[in-house]
Structure formats: C-alpha cells, structure tokens
C-alpha positions as a LaTeX table, in Angstrom:
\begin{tabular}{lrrr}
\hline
Residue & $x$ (\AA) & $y$ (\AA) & $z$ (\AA) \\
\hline
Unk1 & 39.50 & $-33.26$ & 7.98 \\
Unk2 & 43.05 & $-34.65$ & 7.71 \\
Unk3 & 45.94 & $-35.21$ & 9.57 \\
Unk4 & 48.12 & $-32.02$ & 10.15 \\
Unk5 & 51.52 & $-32.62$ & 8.79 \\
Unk6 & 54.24 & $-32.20$ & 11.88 \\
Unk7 & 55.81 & $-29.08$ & 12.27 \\
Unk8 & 59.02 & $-30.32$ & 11.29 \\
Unk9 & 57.78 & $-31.62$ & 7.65 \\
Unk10 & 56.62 & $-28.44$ & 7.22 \\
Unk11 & 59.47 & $-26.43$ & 8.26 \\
Unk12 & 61.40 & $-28.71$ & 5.46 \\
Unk13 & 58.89 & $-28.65$ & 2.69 \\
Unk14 & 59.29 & $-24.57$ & 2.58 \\
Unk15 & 62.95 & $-24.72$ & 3.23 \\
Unk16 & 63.34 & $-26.46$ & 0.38 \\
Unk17 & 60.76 & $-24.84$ & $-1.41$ \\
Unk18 & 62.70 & $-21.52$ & $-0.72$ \\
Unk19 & 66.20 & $-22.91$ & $-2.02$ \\
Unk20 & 64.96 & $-24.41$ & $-5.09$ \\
Unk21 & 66.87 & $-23.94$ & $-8.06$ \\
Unk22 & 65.68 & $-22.01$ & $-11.27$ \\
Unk23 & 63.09 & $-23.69$ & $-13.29$ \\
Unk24 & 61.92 & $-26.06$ & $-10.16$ \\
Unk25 & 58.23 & $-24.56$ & $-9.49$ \\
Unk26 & 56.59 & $-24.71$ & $-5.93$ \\
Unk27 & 54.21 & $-27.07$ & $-7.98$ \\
Unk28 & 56.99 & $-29.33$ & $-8.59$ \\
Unk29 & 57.92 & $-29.80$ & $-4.65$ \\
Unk30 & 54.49 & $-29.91$ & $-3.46$ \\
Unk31 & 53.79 & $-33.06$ & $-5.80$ \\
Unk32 & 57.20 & $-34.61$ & $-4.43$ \\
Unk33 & 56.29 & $-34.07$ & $-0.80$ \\
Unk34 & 52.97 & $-35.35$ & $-1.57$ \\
Unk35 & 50.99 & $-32.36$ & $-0.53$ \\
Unk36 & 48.69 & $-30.23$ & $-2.29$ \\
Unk37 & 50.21 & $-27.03$ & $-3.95$ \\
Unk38 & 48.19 & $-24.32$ & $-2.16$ \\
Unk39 & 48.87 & $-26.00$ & 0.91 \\
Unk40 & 52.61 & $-25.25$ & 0.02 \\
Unk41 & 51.98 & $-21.87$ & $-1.10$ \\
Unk42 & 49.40 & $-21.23$ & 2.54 \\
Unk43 & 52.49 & $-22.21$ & 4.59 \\
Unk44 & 55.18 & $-20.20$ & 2.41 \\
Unk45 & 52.92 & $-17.06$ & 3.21 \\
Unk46 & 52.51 & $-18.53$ & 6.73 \\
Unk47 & 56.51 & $-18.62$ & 7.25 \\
Unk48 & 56.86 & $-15.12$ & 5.73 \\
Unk49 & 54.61 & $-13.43$ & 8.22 \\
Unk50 & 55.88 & $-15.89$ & 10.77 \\
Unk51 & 59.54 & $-14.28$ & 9.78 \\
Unk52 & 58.21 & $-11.02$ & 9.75 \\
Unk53 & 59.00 & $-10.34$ & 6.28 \\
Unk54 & 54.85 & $-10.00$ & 5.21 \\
Unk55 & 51.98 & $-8.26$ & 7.80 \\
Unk56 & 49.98 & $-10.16$ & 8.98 \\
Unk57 & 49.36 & $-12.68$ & 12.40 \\
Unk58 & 51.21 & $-15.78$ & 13.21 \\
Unk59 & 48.86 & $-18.64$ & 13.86 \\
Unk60 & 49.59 & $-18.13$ & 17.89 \\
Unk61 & 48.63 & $-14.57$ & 17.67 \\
Unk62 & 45.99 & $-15.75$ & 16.16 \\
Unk63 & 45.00 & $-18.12$ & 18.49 \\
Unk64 & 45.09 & $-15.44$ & 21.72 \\
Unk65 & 43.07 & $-13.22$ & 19.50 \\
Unk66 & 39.84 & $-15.59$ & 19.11 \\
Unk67 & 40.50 & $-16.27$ & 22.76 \\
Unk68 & 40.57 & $-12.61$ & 23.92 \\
Unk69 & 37.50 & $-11.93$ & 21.99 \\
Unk70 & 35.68 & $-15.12$ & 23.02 \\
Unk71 & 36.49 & $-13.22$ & 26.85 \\
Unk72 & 35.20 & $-9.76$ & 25.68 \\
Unk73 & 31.86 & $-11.61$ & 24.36 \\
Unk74 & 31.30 & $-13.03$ & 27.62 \\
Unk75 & 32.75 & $-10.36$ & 29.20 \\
Unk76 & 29.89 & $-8.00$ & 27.36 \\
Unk77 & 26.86 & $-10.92$ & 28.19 \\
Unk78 & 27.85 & $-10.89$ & 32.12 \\
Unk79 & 27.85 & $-6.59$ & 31.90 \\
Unk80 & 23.79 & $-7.36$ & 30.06 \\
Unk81 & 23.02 & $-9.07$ & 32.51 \\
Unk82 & 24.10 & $-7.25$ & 35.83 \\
Unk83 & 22.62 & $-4.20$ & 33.59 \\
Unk84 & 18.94 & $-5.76$ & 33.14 \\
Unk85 & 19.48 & $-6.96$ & 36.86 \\
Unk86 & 19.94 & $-3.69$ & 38.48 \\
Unk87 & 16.93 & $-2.66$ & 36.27 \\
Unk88 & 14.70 & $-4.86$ & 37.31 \\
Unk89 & 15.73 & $-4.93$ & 40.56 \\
Unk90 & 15.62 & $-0.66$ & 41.43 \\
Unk91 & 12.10 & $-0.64$ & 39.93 \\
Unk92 & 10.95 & $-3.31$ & 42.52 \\
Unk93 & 11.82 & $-1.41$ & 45.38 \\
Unk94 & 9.60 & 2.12 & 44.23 \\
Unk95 & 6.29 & 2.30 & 46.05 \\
Unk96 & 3.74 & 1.68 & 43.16 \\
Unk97 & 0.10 & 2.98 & 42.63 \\
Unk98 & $-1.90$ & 1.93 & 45.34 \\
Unk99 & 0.64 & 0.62 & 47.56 \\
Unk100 & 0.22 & $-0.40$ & 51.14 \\
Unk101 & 3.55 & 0.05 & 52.25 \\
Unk102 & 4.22 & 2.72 & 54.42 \\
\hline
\end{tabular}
C-alpha cells in the first residue's frame, strides 16, 4: 500500500485544482503533482463533503462510525452470551425426573 500524501499536499493539490484556469483539466494537475487522477478527483469529492457542500461523511465521521459499530457487535455477542447463560443456568436449578433432591 503506499505512503499517504500529508495533509497539507493534499489540501494544496485541490486548492489548486479548484482555481485552475479554463482549459487546465484535473488530469493536467494530477500528472504535475505526480499523483494519480482519481486520487485527485477521490479527494476533490472528499473536500466537498468535508465543506459541506456534497452529503456524505467526512473520513472522521467515518472513523467513529466503524468504531461505534465495532462496540454494538460486541456489545450484541456479550448480550448472547449472558442470554444462553441465564438459559442454561435456570434449567439447572429445576428438579428433573427422578430427582433425589428434596
């Protein structure tokens, strides 16, 4: 996987990208920052949501979304559990056939 380009390359590659002048194509700049073209167009789309300007989720929204439902999954494996526990465990304590317990 490579490198991630720093935030602040970034931040100037769609800068300029967004000033350009008539007849300079996105193409154009990517190839003269040295980056690949949908990579310029991904963080174009990235900086318009970012701005608020598209819908969609920023990358740190994102982010605390896979977290919060990573927590809900294990949130919903601890609740199986305690469920199958408390199963198990109220069918140990009724008197069976047979039983010798008084």
């Amino acid at each position: 996987m490579p490198k991630p380009y720093p935030r602040e390359f970034r931040d100037d590659v769609v800068r300029v990208a967004r000033d350009r002048e008539a007849g300079v194509t996105v193409e154009q700049i990517a190839k003269d920052f040295g980056v690949h073209p949908m990579t310029l167009f991904k963080w174009l789309r990235q900086a318009d949501v970012v701005a608020g300007a598209t819908p969609g989720t920023s990358s740190s929204e994102s982010a605390e979304l896979r977290e919060a439902r990573k927590r809900i999954r294990l949130l919903e494996q601890e609740n199986e559990v305690l469920r199958r526990a408390a199963a198990y465990l109220s069918q140990a304590h009724l008197p069976g056939k047979g039983s010798t317990r008084s």
